[in-house]
N, C-alpha and C positions, 0 to 999 in steps of 0.2 A: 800706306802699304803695310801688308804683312811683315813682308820677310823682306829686307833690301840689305843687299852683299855688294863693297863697295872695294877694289881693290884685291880682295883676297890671294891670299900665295898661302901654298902649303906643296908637302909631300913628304917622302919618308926616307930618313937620313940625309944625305948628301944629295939624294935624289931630291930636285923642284918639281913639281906635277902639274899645279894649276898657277899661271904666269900674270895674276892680275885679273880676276873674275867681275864681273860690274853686272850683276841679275838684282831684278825684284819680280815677286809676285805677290799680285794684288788679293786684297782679302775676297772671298769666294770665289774664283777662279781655278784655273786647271790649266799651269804650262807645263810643256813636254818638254820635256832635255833631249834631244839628240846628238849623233854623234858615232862615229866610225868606234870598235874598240880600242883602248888605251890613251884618250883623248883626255883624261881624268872627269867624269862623269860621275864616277862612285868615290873618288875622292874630295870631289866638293860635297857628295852626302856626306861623307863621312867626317868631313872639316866641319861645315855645319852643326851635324850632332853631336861635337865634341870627340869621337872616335880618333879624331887626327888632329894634332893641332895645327894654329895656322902658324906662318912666319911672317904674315904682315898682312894689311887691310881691318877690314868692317862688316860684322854679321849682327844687322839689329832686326831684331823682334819686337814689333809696337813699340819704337821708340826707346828699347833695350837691347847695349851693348852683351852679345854674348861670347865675340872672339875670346879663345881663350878658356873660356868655363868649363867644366868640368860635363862630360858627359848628361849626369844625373842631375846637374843644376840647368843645363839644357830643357831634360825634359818636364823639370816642373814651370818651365816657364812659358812652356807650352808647343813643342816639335814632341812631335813623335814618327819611329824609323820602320816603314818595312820593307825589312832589308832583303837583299836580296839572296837565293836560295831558301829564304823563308825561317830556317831557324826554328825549327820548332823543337822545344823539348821531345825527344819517343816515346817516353815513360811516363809521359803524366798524359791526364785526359784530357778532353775537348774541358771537360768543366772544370776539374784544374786549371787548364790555361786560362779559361774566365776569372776565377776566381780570383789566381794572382795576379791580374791585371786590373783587376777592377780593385783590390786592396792598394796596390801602387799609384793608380790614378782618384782615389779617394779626397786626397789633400787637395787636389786638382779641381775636385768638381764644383759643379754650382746645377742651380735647381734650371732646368728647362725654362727659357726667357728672360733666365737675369742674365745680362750681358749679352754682349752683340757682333765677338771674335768668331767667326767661323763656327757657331754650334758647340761650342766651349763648354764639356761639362756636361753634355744630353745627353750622352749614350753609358747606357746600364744595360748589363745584360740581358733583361726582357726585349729591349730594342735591338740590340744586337741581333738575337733570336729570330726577330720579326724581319731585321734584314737579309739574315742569311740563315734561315730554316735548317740546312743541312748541318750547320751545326748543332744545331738540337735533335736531331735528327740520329747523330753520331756521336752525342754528349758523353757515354762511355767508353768511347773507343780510344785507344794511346795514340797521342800525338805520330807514333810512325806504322802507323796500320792507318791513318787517313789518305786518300790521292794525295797528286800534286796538288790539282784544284782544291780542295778540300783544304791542305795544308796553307795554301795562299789565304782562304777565307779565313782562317784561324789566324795568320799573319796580321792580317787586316783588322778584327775583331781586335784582337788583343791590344793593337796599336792603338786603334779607336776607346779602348774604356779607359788610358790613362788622361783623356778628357784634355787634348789634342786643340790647338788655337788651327796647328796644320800638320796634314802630314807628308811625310817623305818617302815617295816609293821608288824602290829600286828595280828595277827590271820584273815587275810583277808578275808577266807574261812567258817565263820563262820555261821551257820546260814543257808547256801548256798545250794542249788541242784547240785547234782553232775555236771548237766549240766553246770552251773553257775562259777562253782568254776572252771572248763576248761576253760572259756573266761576269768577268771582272771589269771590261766594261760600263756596263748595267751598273754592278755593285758603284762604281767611279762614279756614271753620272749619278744614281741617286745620293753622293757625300755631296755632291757640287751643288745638287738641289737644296741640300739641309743647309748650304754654307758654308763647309769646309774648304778649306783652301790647299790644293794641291801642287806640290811641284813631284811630277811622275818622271823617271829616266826610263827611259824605252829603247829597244832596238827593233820594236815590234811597230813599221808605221803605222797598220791597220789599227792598232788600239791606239797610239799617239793621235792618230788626225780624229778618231771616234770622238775622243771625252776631252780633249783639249782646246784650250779658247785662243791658246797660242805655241808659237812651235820657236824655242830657242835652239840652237847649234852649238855644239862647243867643236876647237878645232884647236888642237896642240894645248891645251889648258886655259884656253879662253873664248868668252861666248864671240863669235864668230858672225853670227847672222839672227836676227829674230822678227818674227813676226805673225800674223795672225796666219792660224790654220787654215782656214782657205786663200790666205795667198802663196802661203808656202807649196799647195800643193795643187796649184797651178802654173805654179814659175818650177818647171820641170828643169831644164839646164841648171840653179841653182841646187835644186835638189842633189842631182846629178851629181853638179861639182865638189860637194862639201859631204853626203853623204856614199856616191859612188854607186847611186841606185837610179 
């Protein structure tokens, strides 16, 4: 397994959020996190990449304890965050944001075919380019004169050149035109194809059931219910019950 979180508890101050978490996702996969608001969904991203720390449990990556770590020791070990609202610098460019990203994930990388973690290391930004054109497209435009879309795929991008074993998406969808939310989509299956291992948080089901190979629930700060995308979204009264849709 990529990513197996065993116990986990965390939240902020005297507040608990997440009450004993027990997720894995497998390497080159796509599970969805669902989940009503406030259920701690962005709290286990954020325990995960170090953002939050935990109070107790197990966050191993290939075989590496990372509870505990430091943000930045997180992400040379191979998670990378995108987060939700996107985050973009306003003032620096599309190629800026390349640039910094790809000097940050330099230590990270490795030559296309060495190694066999999710695509580990193959994306430079000529690829990047080739997958999302519209950033080249907009290469001297500042970060806040791009769309939302636009800003999502920069999100995406930048995540991707620090040479990522997985990455973590936060509500990617958000904000989004239905149109929109379909090329991120698209963008999603074709990471799933190269290998990439994703754990997506969604509120969005139309993109959760699209690019996802399974569909977890969280419910009051623990997973809840999981199972494969088309069973989940055939057994409607569970749906129902735990999402309220």
């Amino acid at each position: 397994m990529t990513l197996q979180i065993t116990g986990l508890t965390s939240g902020y101050g005297r507040s608990s959020v997440l009450q004993g978490v027990d997720l894995d996702v497998p390497d080159g996969r796509v599970l969805g996190l669902l989940g009503r608001n406030g259920v701690g969904k962005t709290t286990l991203i954020h325990t995960v990449m170090g953002l939050v720390r935990p109070t107790g449990g197990s966050i191993m990556l290939a075989g590496k304890e990372l509870a505990g770590r430091r943000a930045d020791q997180i992400a040379r070990a191979g998670l990378a965050l995108v987060p939700q609202g996107r985050r973009i610098w306003p003032n620096l460019d599309v190629t800026e944001h390349l640039t910094l990203a790809s000097r940050r994930g330099g230590r990270n990388r490795r030559e296309p075919g060495e190694g066999a973690e999710g695509g580990r290391g193959t994306w430079t930004v000529p690829k990047i380019l080739e997958l999302l054109p519209r950033l080249g497209e907009r290469s001297k435009h500042l970060g806040g004169q791009l769309s939302g879309g636009e800003q999502q795929m920069l999100a995406i991008a930048r995540a991707l050149l620090t040479g990522p074993r997985m990455l973590l998406m936060d509500e990617p969808s958000e904000g989004l035109a239905p149109t929109i939310v379909d090329q991120i989509g698209s963008v999603i299956g074709t990471l799933k194809d190269e290998g990439v291992t994703v754990l997506l948080v969604e509120q969005d089901l139309h993109l959760a059931f699209l690019v996802a190979d399974e569909i977890a629930v969280m419910v009051k700060g623990q997973i809840a219910h999981r199972c494969s995308t088309a069973d989940f979204r055939a057994d409607e009264p569970t749906a129902r019950r735990l999402l309220g849709v």
